[in-house]
C-alpha positions in Angstrom: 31.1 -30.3 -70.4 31.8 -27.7 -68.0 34.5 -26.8 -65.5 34.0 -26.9 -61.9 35.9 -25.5 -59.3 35.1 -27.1 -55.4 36.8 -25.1 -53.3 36.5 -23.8 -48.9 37.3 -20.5 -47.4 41.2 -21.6 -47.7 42.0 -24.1 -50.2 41.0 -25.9 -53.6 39.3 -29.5 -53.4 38.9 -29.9 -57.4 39.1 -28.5 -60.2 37.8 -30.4 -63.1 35.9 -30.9 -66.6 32.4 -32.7 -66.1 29.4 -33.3 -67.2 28.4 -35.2 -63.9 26.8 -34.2 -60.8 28.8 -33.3 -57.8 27.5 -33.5 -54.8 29.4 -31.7 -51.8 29.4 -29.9 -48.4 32.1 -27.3 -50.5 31.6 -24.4 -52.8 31.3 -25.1 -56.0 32.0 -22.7 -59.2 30.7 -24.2 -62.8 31.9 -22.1 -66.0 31.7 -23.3 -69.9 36.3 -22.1 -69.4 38.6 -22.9 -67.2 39.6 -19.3 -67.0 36.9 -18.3 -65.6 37.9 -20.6 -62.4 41.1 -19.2 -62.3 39.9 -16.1 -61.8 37.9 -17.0 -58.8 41.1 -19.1 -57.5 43.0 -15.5 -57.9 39.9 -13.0 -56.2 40.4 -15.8 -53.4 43.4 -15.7 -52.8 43.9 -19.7 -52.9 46.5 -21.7 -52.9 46.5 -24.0 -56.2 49.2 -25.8 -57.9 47.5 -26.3 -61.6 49.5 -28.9 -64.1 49.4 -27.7 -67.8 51.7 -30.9 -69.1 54.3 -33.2 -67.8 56.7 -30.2 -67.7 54.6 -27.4 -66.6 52.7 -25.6 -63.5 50.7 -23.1 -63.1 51.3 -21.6 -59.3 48.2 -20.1 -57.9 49.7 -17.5 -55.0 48.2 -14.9 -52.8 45.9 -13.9 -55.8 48.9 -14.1 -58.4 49.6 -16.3 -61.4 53.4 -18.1 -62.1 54.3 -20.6 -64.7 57.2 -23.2 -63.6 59.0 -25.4 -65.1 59.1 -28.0 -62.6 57.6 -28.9 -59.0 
């Protein structure tokens, strides 16, 4: 399984855990961890709302990082 981020010059399309091909007219990113996309969402400068469990976000902003609580 890897991680692939599918992403355009100003937002994310995907980011998931596959072993399938993915065919698309987007970038794609593949890494064996997760936080390896991140960092490519961050050096972008993307927007990205990420959901770590029922309760918790991770906000992707202007290159930073912010953990909520609640959307």
């Amino acid at each position: 399984m890897i991680w692939r981020l599918i992403y355009n010059d100003s937002s994310i399309i995907d980011l998931l855990e596959t072993s399938d091909i993915t065919v698309t007219p987007y970038k794609i990113y593949e890494s064996l961890n997760i936080e390896d996309c991140f960092k490519v969402i961050d050096s972008n400068k993307l927007f990205f709302i990420y959901q770590i469990s029922d309760e918790e976000f991770i906000l992707f902003e202007n290159g930073t990082r912010t953990i909520i609580k609640e959307l």
